[in-house]
Gaussian input, Z-matrix of N, CA and C with variables (Angstrom, degrees):
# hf/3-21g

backbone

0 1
 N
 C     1     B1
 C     2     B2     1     A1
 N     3     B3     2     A2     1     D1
 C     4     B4     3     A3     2     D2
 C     5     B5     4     A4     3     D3
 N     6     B6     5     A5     4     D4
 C     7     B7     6     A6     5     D5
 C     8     B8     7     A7     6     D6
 N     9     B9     8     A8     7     D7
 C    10    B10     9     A9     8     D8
 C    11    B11    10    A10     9     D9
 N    12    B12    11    A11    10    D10
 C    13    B13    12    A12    11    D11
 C    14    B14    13    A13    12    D12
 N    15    B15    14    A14    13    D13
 C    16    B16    15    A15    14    D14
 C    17    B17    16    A16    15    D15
 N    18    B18    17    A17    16    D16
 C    19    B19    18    A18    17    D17
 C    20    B20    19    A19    18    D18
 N    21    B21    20    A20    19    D19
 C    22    B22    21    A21    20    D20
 C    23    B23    22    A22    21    D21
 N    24    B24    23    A23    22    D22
 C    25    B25    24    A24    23    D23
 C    26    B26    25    A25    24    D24
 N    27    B27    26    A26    25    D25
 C    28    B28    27    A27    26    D26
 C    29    B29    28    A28    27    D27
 N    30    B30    29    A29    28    D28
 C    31    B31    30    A30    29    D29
 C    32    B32    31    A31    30    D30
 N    33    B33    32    A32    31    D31
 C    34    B34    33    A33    32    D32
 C    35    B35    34    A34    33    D33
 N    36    B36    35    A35    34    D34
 C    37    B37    36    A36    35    D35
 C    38    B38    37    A37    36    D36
 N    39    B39    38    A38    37    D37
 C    40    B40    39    A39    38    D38
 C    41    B41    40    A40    39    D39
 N    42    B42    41    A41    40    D40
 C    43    B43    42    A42    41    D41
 C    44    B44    43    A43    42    D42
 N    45    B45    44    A44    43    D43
 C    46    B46    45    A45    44    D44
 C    47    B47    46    A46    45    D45
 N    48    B48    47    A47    46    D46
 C    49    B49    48    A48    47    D47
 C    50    B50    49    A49    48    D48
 N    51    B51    50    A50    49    D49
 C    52    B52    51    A51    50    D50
 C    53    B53    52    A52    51    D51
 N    54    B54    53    A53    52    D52
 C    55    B55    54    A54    53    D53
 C    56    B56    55    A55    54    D54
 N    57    B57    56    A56    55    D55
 C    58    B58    57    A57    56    D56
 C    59    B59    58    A58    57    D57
 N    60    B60    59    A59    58    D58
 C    61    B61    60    A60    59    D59
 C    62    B62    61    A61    60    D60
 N    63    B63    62    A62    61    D61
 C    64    B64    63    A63    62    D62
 C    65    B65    64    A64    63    D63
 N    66    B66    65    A65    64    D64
 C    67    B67    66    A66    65    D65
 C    68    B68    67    A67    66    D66
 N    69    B69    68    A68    67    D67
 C    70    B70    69    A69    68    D68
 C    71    B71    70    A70    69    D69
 N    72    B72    71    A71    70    D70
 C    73    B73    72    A72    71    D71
 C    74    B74    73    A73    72    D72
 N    75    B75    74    A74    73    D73
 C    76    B76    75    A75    74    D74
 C    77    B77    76    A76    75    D75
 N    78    B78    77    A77    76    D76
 C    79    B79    78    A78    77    D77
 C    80    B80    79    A79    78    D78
 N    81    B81    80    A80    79    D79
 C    82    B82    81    A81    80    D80
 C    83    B83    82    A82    81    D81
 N    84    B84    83    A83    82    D82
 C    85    B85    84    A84    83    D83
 C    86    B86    85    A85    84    D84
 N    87    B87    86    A86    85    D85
 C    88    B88    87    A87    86    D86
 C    89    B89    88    A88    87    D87
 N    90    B90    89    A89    88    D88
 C    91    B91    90    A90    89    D89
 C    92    B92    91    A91    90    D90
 N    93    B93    92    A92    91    D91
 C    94    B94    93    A93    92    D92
 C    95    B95    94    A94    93    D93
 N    96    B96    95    A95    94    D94
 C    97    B97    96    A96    95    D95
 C    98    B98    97    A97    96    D96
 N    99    B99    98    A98    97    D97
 C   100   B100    99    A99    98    D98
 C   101   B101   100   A100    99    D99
 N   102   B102   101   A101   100   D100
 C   103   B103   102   A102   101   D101
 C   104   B104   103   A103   102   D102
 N   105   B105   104   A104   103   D103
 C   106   B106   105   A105   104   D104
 C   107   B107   106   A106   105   D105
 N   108   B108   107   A107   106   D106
 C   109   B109   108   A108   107   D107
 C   110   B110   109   A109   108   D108
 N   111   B111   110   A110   109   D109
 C   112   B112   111   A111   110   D110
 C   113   B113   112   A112   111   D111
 N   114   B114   113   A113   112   D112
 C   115   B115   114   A114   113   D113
 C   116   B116   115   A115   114   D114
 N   117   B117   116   A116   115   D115
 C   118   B118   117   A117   116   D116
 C   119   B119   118   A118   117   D117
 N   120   B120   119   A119   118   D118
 C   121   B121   120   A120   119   D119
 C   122   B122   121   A121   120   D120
 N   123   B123   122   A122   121   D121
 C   124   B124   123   A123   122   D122
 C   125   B125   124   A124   123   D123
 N   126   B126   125   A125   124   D124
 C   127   B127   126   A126   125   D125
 C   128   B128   127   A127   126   D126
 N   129   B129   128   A128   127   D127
 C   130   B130   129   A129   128   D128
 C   131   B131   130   A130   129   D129
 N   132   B132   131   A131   130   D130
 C   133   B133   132   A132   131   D131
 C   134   B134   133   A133   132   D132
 N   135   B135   134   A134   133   D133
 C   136   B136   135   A135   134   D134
 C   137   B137   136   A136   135   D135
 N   138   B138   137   A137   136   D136
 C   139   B139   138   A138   137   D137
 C   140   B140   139   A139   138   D138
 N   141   B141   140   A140   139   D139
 C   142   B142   141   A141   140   D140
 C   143   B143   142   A142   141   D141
 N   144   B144   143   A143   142   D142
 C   145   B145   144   A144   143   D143
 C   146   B146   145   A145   144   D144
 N   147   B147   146   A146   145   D145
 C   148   B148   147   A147   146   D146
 C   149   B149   148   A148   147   D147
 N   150   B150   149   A149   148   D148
 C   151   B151   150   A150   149   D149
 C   152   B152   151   A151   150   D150
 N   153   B153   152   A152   151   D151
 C   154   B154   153   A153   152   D152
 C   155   B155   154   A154   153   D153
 N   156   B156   155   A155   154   D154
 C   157   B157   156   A156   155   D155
 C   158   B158   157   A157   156   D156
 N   159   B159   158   A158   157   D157
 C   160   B160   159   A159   158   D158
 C   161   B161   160   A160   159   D159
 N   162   B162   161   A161   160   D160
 C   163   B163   162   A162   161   D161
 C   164   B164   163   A163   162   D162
 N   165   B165   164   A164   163   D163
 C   166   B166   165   A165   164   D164
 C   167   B167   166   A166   165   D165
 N   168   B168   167   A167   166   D166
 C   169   B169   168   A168   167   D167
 C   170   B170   169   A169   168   D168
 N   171   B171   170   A170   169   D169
 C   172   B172   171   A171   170   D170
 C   173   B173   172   A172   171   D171
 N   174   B174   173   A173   172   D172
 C   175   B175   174   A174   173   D173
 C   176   B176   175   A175   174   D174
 N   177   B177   176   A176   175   D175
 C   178   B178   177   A177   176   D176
 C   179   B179   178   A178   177   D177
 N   180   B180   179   A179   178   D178
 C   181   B181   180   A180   179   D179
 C   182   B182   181   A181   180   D180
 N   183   B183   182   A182   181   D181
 C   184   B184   183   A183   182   D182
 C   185   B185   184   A184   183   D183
 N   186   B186   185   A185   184   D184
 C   187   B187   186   A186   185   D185
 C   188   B188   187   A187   186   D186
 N   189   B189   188   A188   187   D187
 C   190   B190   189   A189   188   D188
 C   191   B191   190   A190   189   D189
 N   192   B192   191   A191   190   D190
 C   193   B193   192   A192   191   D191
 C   194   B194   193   A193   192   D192
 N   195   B195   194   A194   193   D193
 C   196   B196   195   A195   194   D194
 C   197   B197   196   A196   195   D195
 N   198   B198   197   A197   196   D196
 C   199   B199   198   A198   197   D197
 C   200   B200   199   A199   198   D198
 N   201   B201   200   A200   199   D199
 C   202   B202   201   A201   200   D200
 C   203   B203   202   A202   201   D201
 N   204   B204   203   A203   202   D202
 C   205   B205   204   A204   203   D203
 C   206   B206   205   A205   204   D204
 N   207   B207   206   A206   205   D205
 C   208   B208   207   A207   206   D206
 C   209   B209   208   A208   207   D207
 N   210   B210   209   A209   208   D208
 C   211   B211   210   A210   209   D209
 C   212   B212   211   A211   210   D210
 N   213   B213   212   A212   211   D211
 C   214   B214   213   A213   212   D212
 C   215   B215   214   A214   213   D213
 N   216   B216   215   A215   214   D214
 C   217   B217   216   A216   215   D215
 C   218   B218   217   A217   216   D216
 N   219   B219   218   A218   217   D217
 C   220   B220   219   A219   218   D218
 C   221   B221   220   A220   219   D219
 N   222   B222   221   A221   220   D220
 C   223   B223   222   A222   221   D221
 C   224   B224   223   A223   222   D222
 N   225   B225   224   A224   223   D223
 C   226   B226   225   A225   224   D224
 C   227   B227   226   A226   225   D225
 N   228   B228   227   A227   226   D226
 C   229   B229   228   A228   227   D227
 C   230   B230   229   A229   228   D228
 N   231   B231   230   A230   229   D229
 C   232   B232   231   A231   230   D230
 C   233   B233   232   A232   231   D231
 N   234   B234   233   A233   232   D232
 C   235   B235   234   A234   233   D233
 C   236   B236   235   A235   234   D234
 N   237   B237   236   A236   235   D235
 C   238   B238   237   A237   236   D236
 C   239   B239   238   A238   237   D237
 N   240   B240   239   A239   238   D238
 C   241   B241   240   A240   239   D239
 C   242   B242   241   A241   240   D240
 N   243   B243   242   A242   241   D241
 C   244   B244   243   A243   242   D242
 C   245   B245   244   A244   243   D243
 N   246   B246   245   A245   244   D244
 C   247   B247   246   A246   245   D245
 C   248   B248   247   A247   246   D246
 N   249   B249   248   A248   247   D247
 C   250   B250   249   A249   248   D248
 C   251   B251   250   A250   249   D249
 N   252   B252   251   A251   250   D250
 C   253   B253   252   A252   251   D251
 C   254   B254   253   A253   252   D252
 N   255   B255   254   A254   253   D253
 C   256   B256   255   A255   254   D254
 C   257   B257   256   A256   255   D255
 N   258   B258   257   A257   256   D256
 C   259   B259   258   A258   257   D257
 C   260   B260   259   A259   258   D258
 N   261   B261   260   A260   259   D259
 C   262   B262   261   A261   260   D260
 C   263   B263   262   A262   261   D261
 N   264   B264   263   A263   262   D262
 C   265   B265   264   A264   263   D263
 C   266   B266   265   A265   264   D264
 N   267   B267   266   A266   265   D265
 C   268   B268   267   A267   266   D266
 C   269   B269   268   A268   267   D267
 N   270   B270   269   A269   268   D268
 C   271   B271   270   A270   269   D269
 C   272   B272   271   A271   270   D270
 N   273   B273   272   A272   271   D271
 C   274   B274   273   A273   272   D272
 C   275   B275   274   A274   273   D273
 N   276   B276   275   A275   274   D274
 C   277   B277   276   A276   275   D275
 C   278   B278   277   A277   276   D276
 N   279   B279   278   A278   277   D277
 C   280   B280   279   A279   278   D278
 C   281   B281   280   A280   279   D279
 N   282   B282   281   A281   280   D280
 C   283   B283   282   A282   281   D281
 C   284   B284   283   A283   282   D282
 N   285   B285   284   A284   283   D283
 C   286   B286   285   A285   284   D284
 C   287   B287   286   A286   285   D285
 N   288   B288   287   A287   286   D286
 C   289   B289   288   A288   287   D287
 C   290   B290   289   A289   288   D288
 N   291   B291   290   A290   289   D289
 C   292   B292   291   A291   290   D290
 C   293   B293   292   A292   291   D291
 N   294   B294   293   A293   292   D292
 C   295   B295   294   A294   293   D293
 C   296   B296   295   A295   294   D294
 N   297   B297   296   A296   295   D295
 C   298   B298   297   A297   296   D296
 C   299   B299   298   A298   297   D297
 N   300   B300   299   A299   298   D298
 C   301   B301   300   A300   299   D299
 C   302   B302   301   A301   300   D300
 N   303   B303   302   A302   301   D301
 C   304   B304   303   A303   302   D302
 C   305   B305   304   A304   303   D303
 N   306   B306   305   A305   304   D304
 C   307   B307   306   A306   305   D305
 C   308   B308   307   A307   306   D306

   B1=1.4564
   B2=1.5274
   B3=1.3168
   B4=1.2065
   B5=1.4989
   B6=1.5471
   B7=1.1055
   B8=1.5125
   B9=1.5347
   B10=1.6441
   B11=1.4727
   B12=1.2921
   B13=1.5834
   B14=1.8211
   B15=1.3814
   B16=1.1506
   B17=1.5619
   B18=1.3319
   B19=1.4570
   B20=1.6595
   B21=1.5346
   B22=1.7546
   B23=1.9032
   B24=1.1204
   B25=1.6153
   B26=1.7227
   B27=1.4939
   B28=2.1261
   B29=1.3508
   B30=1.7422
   B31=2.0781
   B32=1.1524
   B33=1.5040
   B34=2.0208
   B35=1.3675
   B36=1.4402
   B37=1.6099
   B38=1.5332
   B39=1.6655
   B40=1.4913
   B41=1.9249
   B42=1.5080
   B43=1.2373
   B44=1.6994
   B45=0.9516
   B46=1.8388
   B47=1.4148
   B48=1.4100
   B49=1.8252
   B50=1.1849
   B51=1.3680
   B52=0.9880
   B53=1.9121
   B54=1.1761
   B55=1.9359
   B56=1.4246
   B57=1.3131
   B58=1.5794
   B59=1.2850
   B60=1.7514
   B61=1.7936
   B62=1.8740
   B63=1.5166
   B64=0.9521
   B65=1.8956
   B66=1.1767
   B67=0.9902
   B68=1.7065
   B69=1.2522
   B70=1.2381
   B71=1.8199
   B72=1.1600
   B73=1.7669
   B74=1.2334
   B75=1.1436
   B76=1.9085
   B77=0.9979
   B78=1.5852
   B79=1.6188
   B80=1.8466
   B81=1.2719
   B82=1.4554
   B83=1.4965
   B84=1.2685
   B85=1.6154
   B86=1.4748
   B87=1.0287
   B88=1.5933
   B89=1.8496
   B90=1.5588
   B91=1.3846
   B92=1.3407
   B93=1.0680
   B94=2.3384
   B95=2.0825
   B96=1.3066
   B97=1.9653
   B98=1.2787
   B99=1.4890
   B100=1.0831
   B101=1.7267
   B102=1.2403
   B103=0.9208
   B104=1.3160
   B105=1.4273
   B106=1.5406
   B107=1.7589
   B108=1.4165
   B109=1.6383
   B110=1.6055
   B111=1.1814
   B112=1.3995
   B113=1.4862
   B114=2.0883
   B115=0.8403
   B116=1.6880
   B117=1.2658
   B118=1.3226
   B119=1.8437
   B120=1.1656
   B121=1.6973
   B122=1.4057
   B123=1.7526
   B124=1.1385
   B125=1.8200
   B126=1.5831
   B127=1.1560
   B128=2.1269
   B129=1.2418
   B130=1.6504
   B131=1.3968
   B132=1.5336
   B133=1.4629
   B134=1.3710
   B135=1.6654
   B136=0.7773
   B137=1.8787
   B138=0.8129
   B139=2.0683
   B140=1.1925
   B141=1.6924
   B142=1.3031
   B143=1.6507
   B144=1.3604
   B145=1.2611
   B146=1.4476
   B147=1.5334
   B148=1.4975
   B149=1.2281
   B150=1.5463
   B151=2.0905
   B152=1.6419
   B153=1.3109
   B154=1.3772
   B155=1.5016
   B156=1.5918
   B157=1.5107
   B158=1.7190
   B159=1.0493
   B160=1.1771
   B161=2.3474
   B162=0.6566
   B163=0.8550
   B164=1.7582
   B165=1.5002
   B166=1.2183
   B167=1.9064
   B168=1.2563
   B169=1.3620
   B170=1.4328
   B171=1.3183
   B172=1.4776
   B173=1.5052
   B174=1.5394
   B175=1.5727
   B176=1.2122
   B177=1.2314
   B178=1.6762
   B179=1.7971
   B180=1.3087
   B181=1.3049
   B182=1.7554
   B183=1.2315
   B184=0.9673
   B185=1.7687
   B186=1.3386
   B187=1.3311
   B188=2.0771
   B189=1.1663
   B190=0.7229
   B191=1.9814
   B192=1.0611
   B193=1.3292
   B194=1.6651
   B195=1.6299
   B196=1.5195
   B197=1.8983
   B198=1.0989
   B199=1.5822
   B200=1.7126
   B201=1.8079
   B202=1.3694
   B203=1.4664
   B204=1.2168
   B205=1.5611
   B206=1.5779
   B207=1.4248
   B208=1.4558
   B209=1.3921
   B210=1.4024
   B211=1.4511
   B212=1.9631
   B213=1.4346
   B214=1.3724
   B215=1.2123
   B216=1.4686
   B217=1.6167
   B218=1.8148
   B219=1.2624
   B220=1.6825
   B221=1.7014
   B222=0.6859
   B223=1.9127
   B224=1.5667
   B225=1.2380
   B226=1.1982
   B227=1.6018
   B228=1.6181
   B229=1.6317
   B230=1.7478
   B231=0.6080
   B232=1.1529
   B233=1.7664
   B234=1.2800
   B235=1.4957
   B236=2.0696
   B237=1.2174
   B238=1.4355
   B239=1.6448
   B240=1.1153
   B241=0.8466
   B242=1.3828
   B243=1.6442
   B244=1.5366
   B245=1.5464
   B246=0.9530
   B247=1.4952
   B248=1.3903
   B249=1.5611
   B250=1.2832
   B251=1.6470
   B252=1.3270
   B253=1.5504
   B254=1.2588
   B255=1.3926
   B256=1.4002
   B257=1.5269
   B258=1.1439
   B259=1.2224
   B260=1.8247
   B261=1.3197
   B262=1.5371
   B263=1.6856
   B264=1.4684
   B265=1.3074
   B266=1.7809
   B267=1.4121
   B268=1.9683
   B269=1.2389
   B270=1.5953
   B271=1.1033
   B272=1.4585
   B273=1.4885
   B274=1.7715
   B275=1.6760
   B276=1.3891
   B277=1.8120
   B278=1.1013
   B279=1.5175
   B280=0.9487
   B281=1.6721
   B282=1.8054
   B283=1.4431
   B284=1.2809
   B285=1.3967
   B286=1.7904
   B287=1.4786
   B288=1.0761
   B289=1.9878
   B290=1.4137
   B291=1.5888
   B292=1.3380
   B293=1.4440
   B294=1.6841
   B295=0.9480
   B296=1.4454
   B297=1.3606
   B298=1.7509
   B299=1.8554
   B300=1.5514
   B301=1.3971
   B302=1.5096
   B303=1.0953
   B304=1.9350
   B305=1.7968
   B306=1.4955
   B307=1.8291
   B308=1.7997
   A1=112.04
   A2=112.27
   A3=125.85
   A4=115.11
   A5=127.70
   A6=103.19
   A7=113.05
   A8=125.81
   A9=124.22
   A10=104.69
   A11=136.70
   A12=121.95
   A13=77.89
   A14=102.64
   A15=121.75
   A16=115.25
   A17=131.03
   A18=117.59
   A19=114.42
   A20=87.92
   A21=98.35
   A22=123.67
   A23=92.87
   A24=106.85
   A25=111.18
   A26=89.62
   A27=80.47
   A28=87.72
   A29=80.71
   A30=134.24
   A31=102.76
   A32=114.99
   A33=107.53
   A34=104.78
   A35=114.50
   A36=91.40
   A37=96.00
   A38=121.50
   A39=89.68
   A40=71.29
   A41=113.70
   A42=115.27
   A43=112.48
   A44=91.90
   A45=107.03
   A46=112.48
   A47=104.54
   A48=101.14
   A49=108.59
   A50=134.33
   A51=131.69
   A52=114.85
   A53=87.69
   A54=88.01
   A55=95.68
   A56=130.08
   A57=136.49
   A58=126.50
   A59=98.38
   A60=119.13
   A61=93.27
   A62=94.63
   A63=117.39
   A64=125.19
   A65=134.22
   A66=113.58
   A67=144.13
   A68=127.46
   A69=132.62
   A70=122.82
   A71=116.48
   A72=124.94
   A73=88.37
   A74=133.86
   A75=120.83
   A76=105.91
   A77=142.22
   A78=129.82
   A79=111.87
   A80=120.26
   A81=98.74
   A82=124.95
   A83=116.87
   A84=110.89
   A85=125.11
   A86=103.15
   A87=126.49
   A88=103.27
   A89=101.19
   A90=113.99
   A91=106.43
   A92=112.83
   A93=107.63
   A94=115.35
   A95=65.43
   A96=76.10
   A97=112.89
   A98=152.38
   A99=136.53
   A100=110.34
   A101=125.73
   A102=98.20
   A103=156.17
   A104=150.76
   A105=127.23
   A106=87.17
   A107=116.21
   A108=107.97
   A109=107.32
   A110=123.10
   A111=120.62
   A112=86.45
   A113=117.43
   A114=130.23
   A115=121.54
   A116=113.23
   A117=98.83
   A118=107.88
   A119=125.06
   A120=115.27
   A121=96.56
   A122=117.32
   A123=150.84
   A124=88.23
   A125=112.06
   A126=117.21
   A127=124.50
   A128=90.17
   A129=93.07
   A130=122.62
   A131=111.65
   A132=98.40
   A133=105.23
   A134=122.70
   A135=123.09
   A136=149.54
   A137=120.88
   A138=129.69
   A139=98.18
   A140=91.57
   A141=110.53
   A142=128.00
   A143=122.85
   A144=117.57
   A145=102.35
   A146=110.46
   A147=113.73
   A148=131.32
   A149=121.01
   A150=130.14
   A151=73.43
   A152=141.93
   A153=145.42
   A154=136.31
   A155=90.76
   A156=109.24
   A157=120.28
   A158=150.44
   A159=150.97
   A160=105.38
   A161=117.10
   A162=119.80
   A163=136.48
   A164=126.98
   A165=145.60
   A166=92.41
   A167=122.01
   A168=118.93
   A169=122.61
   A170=151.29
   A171=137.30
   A172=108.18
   A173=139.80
   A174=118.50
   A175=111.37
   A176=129.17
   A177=137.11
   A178=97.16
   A179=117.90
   A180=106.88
   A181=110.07
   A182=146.99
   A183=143.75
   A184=79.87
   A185=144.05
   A186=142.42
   A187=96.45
   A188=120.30
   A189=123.91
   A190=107.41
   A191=111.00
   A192=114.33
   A193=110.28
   A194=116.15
   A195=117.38
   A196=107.48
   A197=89.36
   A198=95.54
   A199=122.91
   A200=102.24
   A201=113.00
   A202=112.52
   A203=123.57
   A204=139.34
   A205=103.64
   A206=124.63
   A207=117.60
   A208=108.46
   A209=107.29
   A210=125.82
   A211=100.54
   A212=81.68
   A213=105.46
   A214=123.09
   A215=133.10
   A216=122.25
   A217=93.41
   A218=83.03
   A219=122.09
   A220=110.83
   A221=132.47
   A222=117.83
   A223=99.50
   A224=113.16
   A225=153.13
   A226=108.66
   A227=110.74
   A228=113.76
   A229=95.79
   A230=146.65
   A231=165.08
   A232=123.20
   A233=119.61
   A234=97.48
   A235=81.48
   A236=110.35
   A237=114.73
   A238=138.50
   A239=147.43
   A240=132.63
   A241=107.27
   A242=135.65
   A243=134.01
   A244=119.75
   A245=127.47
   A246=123.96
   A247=100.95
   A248=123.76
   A249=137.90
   A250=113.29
   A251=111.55
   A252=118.40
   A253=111.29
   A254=128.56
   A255=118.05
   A256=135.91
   A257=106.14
   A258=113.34
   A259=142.79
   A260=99.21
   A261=138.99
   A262=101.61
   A263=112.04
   A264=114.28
   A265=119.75
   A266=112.51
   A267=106.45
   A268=80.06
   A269=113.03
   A270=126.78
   A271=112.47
   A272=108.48
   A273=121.84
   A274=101.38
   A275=111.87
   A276=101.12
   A277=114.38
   A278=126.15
   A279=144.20
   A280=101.94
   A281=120.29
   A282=112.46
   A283=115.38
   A284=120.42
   A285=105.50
   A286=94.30
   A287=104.26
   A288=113.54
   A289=78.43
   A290=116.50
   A291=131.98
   A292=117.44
   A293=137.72
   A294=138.49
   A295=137.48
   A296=119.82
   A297=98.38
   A298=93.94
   A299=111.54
   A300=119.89
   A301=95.44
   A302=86.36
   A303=137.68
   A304=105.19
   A305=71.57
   A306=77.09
   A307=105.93
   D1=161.65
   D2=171.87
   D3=-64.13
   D4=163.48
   D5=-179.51
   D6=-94.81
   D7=149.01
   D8=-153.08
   D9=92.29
   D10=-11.59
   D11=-159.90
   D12=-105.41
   D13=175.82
   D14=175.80
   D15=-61.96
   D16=161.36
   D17=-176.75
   D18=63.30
   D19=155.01
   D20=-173.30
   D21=-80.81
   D22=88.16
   D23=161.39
   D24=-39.99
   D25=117.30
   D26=174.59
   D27=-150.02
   D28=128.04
   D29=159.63
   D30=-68.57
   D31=117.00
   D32=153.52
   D33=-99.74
   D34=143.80
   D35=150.82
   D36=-157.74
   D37=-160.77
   D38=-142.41
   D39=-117.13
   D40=-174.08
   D41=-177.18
   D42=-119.12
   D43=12.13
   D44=167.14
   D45=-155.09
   D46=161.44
   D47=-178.39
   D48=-104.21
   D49=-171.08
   D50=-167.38
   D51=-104.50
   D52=-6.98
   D53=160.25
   D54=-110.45
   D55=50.79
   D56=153.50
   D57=43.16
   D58=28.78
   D59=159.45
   D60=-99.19
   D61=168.02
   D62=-178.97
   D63=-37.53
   D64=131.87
   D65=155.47
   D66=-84.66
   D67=-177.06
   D68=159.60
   D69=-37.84
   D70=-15.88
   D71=-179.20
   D72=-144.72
   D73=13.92
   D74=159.85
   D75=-42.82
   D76=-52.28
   D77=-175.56
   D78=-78.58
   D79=-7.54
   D80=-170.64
   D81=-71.21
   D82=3.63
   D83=142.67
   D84=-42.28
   D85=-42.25
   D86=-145.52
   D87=-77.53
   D88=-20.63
   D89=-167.70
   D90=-69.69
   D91=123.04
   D92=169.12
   D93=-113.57
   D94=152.04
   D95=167.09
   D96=-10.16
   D97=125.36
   D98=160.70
   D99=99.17
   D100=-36.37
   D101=169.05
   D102=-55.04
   D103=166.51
   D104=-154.21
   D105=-107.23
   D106=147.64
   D107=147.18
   D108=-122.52
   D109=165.48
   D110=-165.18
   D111=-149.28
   D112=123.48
   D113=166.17
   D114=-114.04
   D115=128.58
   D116=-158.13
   D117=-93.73
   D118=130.73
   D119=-156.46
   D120=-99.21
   D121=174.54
   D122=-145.15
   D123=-72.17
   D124=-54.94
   D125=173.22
   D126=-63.21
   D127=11.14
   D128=-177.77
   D129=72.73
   D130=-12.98
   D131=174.96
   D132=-92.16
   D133=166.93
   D134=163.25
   D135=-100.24
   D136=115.31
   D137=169.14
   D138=-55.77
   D139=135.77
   D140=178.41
   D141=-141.30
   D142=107.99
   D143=-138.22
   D144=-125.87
   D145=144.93
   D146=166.69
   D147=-105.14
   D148=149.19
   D149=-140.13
   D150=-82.48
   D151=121.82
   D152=121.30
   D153=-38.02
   D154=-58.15
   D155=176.90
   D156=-157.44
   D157=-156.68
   D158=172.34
   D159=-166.29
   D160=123.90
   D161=173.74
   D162=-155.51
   D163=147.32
   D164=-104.64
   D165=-129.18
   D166=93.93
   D167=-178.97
   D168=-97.49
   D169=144.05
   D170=148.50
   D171=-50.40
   D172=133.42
   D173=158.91
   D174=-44.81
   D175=-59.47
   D176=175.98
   D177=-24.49
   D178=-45.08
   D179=-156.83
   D180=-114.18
   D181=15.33
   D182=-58.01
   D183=-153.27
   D184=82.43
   D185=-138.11
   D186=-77.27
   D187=96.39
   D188=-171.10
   D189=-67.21
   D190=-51.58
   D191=-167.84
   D192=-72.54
   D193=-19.52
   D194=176.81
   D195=-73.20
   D196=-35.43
   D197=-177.06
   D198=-72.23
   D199=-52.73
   D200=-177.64
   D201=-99.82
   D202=-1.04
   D203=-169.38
   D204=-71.52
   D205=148.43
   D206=174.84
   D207=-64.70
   D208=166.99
   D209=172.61
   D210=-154.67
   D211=140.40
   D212=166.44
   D213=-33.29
   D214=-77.93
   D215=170.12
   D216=-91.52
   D217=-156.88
   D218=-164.73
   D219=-66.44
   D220=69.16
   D221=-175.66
   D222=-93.04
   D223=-175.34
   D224=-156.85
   D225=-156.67
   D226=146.03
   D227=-174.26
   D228=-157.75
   D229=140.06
   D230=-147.01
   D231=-151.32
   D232=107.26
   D233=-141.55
   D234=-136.24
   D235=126.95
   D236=145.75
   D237=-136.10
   D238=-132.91
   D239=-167.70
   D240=-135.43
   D241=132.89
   D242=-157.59
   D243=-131.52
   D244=-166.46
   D245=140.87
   D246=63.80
   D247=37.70
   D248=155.00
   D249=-27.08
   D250=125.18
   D251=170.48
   D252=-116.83
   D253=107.23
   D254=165.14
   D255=-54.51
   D256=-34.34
   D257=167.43
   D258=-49.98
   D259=-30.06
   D260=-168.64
   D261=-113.14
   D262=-34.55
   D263=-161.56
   D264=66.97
   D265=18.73
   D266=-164.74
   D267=-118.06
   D268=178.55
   D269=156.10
   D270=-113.48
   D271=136.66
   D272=-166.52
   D273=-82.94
   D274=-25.48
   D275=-179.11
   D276=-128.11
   D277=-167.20
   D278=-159.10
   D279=-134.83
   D280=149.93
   D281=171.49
   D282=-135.29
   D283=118.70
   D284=-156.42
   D285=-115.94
   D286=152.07
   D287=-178.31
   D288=-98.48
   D289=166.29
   D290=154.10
   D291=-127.31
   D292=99.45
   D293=172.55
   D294=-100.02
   D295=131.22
   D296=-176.60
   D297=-110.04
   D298=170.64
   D299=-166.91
   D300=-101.96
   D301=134.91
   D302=166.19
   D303=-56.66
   D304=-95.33
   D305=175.20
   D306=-159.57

């Protein structure tokens, strides 16, 4: 779904860029309980959603149906990539915001 429509709308984006400044979800750690996000839709108005939770996956383990699974109203999920390994250079997890809509 769109975001505002019923069911969980999910954003990827990555958490570094590719000349190895920050990315587009570089801060979504940073997001807590309560905070507002505001997505602005295709139609120009804007969705407006509150931070629920944020949480920390293995890819290996990666709860597919909590994230993309229906839900009752409107949410929002927010998804990038975590659990940086230097060694390997990849990242081993995944970091999903959990939001439900405001208005």
């Amino acid at each position: 779904p769109a975001p505002g429509e019923r069911g969980p709308a999910v954003l990827l984006g990555h958490v570094n860029a590719t000349d190895g400044g920050p990315g587009v979800f570089a801060g979504l750690r940073g997001l807590v309980p309560g905070d507002r996000i505001e997505v602005v839709r295709e139609d120009g108005s804007t969705a407006v959603f509150a931070v629920e939770r944020g949480e920390q996956y293995a890819k290996n383990a990666f709860p597919t149906q909590d994230v993309y699974g229906d839900t009752p109203g409107a949410e929002l999920r927010l998804i990038t990539c975590d659990g940086y390994d230097p060694a390997t250079g990849l990242f081993d997890d995944n970091y999903v915001v959990y939001a439900r809509l405001l208005a």
